[in-house]
mmCIF file as Biopython writes it, N, C-alpha, C and O atoms, coordinates in Angstrom:
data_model
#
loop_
_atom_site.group_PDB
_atom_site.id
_atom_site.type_symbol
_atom_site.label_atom_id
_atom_site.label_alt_id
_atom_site.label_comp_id
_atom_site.label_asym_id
_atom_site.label_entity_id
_atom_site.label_seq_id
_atom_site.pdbx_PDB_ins_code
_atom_site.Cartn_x
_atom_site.Cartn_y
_atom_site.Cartn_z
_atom_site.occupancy
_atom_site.B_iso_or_equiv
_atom_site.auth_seq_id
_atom_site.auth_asym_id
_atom_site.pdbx_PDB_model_num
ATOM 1   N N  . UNK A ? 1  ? -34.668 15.779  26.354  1.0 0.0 1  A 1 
ATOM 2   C CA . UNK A ? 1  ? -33.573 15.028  25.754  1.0 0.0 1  A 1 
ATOM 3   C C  . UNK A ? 1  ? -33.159 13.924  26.735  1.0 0.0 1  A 1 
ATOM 4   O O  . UNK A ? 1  ? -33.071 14.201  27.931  1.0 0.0 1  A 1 
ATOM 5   N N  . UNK A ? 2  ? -32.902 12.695  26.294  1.0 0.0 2  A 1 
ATOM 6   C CA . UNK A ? 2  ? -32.695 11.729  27.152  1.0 0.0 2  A 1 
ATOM 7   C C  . UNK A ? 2  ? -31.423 11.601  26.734  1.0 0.0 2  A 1 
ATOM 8   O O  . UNK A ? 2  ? -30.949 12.136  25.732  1.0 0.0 2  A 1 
ATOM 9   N N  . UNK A ? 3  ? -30.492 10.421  28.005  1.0 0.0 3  A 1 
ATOM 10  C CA . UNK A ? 3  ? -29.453 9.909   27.928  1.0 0.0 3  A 1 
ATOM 11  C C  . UNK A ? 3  ? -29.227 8.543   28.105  1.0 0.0 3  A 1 
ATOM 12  O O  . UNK A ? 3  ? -29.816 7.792   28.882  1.0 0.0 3  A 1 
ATOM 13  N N  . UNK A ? 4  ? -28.173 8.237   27.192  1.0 0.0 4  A 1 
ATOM 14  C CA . UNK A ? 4  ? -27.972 7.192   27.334  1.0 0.0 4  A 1 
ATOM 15  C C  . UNK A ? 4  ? -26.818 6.429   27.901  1.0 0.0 4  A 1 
ATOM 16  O O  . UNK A ? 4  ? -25.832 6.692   27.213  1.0 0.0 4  A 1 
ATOM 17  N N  . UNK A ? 5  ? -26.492 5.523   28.946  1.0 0.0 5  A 1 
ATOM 18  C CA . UNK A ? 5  ? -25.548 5.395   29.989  1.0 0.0 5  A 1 
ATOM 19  C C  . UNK A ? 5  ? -25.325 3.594   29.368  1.0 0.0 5  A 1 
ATOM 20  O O  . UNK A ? 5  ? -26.064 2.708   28.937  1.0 0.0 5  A 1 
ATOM 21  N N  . UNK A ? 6  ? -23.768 3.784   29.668  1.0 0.0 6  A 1 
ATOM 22  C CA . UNK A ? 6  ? -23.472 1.838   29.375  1.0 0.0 6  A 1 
ATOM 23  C C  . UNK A ? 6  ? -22.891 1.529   30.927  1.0 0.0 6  A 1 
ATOM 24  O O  . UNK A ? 6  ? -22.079 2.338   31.377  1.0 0.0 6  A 1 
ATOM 25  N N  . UNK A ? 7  ? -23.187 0.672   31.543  1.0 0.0 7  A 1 
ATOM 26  C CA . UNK A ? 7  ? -22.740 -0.193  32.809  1.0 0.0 7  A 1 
ATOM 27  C C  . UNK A ? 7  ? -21.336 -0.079  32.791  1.0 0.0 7  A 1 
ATOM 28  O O  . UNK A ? 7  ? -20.813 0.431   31.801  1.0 0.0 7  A 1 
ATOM 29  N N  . UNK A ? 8  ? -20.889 -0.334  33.398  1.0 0.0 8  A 1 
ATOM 30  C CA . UNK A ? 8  ? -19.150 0.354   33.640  1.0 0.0 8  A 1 
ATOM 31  C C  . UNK A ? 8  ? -18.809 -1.744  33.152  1.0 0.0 8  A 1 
ATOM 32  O O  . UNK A ? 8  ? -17.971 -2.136  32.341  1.0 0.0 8  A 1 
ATOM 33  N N  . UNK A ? 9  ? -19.543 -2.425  33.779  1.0 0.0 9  A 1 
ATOM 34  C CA . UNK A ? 9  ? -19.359 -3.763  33.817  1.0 0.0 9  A 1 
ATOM 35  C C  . UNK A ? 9  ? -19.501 -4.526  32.567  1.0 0.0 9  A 1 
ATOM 36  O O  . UNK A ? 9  ? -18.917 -5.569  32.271  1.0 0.0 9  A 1 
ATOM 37  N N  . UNK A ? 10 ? -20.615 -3.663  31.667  1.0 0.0 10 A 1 
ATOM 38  C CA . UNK A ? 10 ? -20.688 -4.365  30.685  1.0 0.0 10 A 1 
ATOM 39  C C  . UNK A ? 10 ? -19.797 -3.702  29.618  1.0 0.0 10 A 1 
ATOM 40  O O  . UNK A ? 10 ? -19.588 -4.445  28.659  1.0 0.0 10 A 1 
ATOM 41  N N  . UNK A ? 11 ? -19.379 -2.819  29.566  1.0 0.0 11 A 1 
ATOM 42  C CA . UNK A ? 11 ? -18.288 -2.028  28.942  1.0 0.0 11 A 1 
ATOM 43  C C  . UNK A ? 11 ? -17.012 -3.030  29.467  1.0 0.0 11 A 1 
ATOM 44  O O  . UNK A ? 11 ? -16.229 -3.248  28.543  1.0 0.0 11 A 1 
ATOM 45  N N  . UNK A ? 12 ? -16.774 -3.442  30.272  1.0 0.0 12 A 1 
ATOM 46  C CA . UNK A ? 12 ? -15.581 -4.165  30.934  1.0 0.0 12 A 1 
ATOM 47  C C  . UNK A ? 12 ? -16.005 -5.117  30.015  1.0 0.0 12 A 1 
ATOM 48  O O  . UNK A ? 12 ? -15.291 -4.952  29.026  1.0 0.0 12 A 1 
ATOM 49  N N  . UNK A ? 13 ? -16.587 -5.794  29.864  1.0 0.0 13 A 1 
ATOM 50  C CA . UNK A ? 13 ? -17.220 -7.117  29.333  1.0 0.0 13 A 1 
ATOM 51  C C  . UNK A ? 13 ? -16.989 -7.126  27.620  1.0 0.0 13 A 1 
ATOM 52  O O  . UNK A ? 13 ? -16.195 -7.720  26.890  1.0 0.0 13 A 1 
ATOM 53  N N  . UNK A ? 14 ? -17.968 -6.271  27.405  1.0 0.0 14 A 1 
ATOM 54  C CA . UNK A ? 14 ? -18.070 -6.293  25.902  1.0 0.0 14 A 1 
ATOM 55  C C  . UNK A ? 14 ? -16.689 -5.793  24.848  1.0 0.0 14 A 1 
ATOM 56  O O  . UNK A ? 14 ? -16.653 -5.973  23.631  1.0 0.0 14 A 1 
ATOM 57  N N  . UNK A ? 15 ? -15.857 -5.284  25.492  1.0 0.0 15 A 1 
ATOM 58  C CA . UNK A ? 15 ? -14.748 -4.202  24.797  1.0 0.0 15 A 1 
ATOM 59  C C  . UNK A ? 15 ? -13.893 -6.032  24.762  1.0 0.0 15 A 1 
ATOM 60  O O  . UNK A ? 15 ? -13.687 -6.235  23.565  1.0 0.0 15 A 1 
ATOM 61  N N  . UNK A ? 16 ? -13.580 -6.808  25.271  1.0 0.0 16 A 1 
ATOM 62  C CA . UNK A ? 16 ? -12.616 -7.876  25.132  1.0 0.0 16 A 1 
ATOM 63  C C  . UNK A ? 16 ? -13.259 -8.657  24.029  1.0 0.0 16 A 1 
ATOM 64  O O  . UNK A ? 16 ? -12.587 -9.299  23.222  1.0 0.0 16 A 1 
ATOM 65  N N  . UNK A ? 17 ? -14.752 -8.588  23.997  1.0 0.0 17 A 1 
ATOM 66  C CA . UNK A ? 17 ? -15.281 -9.498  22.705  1.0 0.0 17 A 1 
ATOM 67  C C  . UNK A ? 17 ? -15.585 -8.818  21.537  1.0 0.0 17 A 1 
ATOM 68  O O  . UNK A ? 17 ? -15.783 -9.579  20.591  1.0 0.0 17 A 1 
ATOM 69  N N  . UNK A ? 18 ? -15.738 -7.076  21.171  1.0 0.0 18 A 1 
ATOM 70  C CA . UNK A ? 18 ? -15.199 -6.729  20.616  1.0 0.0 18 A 1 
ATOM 71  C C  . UNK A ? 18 ? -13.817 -6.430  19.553  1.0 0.0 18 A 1 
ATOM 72  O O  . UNK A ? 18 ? -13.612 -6.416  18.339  1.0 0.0 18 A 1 
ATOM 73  N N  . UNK A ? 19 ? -13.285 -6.279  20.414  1.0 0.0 19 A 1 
ATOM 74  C CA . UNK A ? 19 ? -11.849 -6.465  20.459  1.0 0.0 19 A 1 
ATOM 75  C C  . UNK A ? 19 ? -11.117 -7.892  19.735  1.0 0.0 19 A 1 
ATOM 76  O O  . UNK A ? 19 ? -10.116 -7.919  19.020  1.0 0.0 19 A 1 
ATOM 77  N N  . UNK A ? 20 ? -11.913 -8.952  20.148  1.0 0.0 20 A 1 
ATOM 78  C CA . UNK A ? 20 ? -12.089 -10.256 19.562  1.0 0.0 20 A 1 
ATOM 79  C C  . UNK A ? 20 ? -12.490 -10.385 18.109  1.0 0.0 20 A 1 
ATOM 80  O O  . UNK A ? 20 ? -11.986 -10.984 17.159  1.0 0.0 20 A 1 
ATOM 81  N N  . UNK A ? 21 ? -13.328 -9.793  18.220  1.0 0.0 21 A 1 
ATOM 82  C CA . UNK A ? 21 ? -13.743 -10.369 17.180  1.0 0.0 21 A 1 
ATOM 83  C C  . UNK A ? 21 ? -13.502 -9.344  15.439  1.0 0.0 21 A 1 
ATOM 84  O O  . UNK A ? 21 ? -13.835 -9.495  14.263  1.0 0.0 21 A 1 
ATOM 85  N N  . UNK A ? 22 ? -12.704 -8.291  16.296  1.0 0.0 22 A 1 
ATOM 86  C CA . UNK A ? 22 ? -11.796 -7.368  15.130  1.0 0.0 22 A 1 
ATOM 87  C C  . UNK A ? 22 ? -10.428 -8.460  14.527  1.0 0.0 22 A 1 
ATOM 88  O O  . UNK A ? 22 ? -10.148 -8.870  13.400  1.0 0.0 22 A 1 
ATOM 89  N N  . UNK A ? 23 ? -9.839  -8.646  15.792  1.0 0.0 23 A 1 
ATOM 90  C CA . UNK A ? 23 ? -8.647  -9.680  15.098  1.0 0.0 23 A 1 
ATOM 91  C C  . UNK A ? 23 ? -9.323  -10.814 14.583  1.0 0.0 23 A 1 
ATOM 92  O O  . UNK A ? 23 ? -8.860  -11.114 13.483  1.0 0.0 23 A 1 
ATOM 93  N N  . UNK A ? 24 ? -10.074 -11.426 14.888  1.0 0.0 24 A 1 
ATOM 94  C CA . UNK A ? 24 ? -9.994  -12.711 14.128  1.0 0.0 24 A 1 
ATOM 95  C C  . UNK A ? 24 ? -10.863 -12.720 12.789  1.0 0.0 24 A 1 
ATOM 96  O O  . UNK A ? 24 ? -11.105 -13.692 12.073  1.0 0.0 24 A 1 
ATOM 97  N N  . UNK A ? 25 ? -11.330 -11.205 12.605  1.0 0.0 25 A 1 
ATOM 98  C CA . UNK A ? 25 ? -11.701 -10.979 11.229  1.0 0.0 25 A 1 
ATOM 99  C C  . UNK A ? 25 ? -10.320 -10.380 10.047  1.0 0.0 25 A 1 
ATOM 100 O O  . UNK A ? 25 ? -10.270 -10.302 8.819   1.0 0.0 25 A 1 
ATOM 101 N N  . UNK A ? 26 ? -9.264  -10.023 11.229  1.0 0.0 26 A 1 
ATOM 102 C CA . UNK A ? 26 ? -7.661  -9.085  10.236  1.0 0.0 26 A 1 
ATOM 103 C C  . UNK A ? 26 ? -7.192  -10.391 10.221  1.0 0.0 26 A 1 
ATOM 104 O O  . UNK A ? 26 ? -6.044  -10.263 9.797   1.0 0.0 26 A 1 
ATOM 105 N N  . UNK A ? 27 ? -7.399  -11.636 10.440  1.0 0.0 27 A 1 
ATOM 106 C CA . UNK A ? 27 ? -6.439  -12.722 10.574  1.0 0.0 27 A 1 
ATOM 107 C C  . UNK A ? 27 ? -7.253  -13.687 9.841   1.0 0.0 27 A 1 
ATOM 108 O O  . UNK A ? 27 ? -7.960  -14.465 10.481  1.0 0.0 27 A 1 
ATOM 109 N N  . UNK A ? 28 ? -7.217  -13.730 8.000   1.0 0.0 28 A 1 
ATOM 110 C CA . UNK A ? 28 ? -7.308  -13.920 7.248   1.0 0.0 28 A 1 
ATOM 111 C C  . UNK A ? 28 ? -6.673  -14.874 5.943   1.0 0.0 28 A 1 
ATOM 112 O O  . UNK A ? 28 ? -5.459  -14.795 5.760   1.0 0.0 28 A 1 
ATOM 113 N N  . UNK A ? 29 ? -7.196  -15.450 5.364   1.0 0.0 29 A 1 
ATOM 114 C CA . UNK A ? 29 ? -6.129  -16.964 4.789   1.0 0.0 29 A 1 
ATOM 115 C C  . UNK A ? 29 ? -5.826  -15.927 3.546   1.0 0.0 29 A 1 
ATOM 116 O O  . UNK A ? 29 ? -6.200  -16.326 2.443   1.0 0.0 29 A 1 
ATOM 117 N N  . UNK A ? 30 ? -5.167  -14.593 3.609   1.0 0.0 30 A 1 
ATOM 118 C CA . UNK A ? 30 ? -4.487  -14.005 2.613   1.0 0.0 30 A 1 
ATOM 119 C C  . UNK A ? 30 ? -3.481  -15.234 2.165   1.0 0.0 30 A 1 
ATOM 120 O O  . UNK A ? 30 ? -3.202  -16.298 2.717   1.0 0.0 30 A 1 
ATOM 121 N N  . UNK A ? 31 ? -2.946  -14.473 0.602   1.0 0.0 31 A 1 
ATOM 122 C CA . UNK A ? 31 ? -1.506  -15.345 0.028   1.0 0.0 31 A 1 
ATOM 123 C C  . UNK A ? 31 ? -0.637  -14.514 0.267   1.0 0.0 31 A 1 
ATOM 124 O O  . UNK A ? 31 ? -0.372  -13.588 -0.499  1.0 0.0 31 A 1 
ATOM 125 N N  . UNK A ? 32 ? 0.106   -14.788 1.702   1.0 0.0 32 A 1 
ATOM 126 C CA . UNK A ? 32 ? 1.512   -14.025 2.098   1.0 0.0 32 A 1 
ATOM 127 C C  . UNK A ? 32 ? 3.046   -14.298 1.187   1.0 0.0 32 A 1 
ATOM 128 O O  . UNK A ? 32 ? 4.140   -14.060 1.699   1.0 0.0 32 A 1 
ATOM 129 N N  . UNK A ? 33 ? 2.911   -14.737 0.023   1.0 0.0 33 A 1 
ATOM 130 C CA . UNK A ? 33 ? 3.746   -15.468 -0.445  1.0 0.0 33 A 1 
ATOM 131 C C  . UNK A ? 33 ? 4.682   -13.779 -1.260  1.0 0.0 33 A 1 
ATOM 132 O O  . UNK A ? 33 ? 4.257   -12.624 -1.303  1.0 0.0 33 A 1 
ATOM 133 N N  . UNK A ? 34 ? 5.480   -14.127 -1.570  1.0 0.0 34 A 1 
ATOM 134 C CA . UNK A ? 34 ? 6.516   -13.249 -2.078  1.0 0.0 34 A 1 
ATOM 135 C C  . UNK A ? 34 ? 6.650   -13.285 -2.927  1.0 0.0 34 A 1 
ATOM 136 O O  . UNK A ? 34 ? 7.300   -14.178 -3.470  1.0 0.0 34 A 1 
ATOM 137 N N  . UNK A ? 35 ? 5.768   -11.736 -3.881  1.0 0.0 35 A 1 
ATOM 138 C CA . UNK A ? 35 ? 5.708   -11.915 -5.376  1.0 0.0 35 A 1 
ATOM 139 C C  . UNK A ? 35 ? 7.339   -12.171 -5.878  1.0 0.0 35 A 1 
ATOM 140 O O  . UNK A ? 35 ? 8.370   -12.049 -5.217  1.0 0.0 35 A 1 
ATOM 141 N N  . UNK A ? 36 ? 7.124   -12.632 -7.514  1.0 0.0 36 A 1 
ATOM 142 C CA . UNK A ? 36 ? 8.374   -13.201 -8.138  1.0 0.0 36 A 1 
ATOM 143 C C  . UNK A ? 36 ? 8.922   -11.982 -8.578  1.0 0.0 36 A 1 
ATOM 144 O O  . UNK A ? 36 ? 8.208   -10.990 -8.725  1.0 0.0 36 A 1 
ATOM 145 N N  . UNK A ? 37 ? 10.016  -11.975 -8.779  1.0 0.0 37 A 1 
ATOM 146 C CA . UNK A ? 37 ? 11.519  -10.802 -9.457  1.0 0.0 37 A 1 
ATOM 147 C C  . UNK A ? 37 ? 10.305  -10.184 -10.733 1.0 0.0 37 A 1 
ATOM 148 O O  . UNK A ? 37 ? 9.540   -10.978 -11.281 1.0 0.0 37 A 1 
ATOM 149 N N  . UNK A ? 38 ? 10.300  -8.901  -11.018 1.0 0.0 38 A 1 
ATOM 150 C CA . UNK A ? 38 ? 9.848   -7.928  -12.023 1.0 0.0 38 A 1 
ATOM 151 C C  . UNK A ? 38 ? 11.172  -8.262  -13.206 1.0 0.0 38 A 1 
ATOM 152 O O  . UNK A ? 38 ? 12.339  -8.652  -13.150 1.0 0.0 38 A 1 
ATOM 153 N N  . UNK A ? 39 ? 10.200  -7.852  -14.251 1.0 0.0 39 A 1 
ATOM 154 C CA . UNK A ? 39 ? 11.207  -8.603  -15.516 1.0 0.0 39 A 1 
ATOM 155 C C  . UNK A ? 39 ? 12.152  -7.037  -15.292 1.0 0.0 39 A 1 
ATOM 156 O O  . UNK A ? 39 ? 11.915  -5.939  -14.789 1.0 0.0 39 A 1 
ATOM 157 N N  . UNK A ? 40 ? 13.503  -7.799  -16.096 1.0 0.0 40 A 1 
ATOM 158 C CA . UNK A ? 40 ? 14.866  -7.064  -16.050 1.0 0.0 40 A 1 
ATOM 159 C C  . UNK A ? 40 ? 14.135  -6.158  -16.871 1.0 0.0 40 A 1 
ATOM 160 O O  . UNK A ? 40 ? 13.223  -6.462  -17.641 1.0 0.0 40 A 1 
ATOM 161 N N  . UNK A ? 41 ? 14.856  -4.395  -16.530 1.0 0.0 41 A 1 
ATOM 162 C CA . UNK A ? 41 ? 14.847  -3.032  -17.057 1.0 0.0 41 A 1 
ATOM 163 C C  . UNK A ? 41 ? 15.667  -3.192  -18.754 1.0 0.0 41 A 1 
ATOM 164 O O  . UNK A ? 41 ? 16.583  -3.996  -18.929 1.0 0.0 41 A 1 
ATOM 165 N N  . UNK A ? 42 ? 15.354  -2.655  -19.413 1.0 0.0 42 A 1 
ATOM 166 C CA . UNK A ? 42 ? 15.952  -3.011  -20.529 1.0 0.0 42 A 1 
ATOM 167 C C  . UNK A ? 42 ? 17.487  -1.863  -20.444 1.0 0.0 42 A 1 
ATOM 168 O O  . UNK A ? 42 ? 17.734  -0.893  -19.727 1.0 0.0 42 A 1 
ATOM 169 N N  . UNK A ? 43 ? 18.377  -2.647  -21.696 1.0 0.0 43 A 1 
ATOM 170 C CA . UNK A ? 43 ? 19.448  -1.780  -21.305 1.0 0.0 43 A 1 
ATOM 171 C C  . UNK A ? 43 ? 19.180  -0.591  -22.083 1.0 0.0 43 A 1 
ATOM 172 O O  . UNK A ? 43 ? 19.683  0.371   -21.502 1.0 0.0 43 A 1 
ATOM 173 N N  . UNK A ? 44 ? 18.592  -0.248  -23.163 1.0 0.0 44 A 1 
ATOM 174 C CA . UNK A ? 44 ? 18.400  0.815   -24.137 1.0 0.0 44 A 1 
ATOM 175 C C  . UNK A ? 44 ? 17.105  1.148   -24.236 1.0 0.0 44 A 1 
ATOM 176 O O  . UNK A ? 44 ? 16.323  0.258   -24.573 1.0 0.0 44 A 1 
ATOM 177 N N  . UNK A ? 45 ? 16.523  2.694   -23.926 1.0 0.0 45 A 1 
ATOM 178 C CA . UNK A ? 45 ? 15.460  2.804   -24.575 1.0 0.0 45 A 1 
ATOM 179 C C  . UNK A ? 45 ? 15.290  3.759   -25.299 1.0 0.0 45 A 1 
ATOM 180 O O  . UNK A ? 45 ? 15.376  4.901   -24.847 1.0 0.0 45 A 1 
ATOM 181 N N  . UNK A ? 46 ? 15.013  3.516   -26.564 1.0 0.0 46 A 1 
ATOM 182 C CA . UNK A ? 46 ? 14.876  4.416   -27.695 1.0 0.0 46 A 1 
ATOM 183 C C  . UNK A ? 46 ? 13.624  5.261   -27.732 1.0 0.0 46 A 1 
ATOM 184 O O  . UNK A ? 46 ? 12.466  4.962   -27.443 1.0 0.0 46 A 1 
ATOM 185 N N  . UNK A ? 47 ? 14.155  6.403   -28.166 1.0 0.0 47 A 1 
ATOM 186 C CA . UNK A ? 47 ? 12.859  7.566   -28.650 1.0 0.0 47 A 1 
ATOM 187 C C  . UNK A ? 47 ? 12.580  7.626   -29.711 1.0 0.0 47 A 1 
ATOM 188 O O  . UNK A ? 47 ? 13.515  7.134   -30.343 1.0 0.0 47 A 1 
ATOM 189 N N  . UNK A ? 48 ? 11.706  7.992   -30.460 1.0 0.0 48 A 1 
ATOM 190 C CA . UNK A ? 48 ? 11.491  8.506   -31.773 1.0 0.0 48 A 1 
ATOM 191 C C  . UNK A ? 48 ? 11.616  9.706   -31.954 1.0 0.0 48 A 1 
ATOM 192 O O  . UNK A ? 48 ? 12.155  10.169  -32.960 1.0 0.0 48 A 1 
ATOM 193 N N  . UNK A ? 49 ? 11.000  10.604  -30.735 1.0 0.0 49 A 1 
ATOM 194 C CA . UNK A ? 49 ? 10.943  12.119  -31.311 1.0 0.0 49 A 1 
ATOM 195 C C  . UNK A ? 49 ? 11.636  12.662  -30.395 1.0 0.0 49 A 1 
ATOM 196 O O  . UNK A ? 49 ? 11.833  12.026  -29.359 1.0 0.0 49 A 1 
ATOM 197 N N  . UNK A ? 50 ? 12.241  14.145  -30.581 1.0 0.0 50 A 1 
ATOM 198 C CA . UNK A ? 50 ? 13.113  14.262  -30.045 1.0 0.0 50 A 1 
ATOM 199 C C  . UNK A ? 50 ? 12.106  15.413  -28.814 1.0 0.0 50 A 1 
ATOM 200 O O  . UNK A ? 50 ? 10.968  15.859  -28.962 1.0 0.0 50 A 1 
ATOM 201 N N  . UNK A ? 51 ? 13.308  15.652  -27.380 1.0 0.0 51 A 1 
ATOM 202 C CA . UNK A ? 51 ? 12.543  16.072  -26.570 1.0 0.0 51 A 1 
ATOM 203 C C  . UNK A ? 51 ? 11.252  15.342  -26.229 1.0 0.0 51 A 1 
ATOM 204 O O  . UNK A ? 51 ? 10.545  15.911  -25.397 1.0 0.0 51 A 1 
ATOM 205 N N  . UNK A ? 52 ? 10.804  14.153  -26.733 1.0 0.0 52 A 1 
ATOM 206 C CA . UNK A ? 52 ? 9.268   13.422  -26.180 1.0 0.0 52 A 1 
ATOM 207 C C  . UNK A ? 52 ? 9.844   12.675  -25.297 1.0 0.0 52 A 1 
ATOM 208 O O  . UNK A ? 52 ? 10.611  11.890  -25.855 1.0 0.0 52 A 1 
ATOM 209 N N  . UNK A ? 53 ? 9.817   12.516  -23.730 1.0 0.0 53 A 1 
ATOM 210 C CA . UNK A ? 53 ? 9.844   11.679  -23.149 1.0 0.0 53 A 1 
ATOM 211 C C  . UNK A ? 53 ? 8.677   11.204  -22.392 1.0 0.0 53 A 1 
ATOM 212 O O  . UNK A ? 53 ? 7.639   11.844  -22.225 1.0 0.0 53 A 1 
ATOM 213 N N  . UNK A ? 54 ? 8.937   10.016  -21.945 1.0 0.0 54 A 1 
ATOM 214 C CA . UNK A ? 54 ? 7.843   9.164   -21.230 1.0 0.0 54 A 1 
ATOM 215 C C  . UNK A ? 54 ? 7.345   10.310  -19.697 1.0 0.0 54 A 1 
ATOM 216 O O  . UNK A ? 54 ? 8.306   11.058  -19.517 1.0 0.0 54 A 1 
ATOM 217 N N  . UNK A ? 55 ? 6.598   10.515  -19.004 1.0 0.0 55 A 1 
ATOM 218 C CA . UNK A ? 55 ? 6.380   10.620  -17.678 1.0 0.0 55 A 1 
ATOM 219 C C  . UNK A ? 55 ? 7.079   10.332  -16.808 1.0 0.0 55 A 1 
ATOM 220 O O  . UNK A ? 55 ? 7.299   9.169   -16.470 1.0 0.0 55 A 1 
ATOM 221 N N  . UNK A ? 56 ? 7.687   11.602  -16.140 1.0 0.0 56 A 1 
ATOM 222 C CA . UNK A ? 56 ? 8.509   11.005  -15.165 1.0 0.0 56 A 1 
ATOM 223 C C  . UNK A ? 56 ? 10.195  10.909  -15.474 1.0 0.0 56 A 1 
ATOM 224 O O  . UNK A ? 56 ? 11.033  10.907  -14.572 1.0 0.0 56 A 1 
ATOM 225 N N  . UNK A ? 57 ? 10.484  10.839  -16.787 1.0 0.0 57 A 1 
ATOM 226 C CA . UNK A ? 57 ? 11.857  10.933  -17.052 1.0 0.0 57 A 1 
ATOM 227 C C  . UNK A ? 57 ? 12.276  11.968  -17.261 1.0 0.0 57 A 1 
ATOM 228 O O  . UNK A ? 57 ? 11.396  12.820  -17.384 1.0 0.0 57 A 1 
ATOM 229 N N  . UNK A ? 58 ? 13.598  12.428  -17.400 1.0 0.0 58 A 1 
ATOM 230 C CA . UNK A ? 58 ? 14.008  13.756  -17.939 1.0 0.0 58 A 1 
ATOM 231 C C  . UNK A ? 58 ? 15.427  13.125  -18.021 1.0 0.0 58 A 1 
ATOM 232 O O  . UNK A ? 58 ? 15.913  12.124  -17.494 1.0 0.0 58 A 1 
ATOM 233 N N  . UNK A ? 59 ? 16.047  14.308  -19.091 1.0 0.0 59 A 1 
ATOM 234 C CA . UNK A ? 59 ? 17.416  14.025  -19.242 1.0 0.0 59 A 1 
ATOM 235 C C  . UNK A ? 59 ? 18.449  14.456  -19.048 1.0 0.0 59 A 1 
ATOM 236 O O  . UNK A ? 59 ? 18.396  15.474  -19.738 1.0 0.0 59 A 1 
ATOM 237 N N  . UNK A ? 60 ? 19.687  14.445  -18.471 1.0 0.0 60 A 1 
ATOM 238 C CA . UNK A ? 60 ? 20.454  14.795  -17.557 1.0 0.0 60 A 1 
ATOM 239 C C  . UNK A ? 60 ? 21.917  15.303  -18.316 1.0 0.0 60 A 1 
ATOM 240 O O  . UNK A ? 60 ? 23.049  14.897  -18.053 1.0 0.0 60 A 1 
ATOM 241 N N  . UNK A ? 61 ? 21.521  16.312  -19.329 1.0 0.0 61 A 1 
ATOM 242 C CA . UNK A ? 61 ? 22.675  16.729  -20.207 1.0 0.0 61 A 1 
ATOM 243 C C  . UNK A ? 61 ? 24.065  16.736  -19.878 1.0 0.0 61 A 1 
ATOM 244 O O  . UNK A ? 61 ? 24.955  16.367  -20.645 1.0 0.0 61 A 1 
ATOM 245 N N  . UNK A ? 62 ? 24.257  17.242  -18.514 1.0 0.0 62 A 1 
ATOM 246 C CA . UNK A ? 62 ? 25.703  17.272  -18.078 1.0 0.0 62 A 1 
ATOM 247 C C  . UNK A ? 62 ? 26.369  16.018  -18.344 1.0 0.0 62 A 1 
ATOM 248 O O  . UNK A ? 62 ? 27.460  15.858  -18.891 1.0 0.0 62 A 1 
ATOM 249 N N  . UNK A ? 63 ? 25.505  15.075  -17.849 1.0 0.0 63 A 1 
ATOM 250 C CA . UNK A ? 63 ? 26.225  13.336  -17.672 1.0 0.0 63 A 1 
ATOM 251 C C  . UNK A ? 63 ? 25.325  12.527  -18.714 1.0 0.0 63 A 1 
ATOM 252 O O  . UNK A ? 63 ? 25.296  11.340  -18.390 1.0 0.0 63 A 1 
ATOM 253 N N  . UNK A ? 64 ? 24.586  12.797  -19.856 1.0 0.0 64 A 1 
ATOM 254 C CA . UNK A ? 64 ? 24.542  12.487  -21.017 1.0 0.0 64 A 1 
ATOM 255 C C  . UNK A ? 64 ? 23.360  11.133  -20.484 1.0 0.0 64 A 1 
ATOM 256 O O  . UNK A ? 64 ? 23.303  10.143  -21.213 1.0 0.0 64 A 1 
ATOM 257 N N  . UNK A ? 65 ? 22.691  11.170  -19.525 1.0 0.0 65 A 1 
ATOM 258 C CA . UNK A ? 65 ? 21.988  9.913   -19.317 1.0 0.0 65 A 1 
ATOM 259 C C  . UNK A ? 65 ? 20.723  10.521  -18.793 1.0 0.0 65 A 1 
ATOM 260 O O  . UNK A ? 65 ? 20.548  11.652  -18.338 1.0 0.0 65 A 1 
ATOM 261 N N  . UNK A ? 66 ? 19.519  9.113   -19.021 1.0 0.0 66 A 1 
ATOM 262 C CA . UNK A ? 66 ? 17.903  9.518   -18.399 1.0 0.0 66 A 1 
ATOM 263 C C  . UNK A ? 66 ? 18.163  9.681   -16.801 1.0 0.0 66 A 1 
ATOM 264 O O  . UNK A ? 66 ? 19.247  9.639   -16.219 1.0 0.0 66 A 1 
ATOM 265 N N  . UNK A ? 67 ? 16.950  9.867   -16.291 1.0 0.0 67 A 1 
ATOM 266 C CA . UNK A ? 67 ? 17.158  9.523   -14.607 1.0 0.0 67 A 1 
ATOM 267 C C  . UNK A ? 67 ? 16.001  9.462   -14.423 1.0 0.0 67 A 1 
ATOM 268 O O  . UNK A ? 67 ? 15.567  9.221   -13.297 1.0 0.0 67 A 1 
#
């Protein structure tokens, strides 16, 4: 079985251009821009059937509202 050894020097060497060349691949002409406002929640939403709610909702009998 053989081994394999890296130069202490070229490890000094290579890890900064490494290292290099990770950031200037994360540093990217993304669109940093700030998506726009989500349309307004409606004020009412109606059911048809009773007990069917959407995923995720339930209803809060004491205080008569979804959550």
């Amino acid at each position: 079985m053989s081994s394999f050894r890296i130069s202490p020097l070229f490890a000094r060497l290579a890890a900064p251009v490494v290292l290099g060349g990770l950031l200037i691949t994360a540093c990217n002409d993304d669109d940093d821009r700030v998506p726009p406002d989500p349309a307004p929640l409606p004020e009412v939403v109606a059911f048809t059937q009773p007990n069917l709610y959407p995923e995720g909702v339930q209803y809060d009998a004491q205080n008569s509202r979804f959550l």
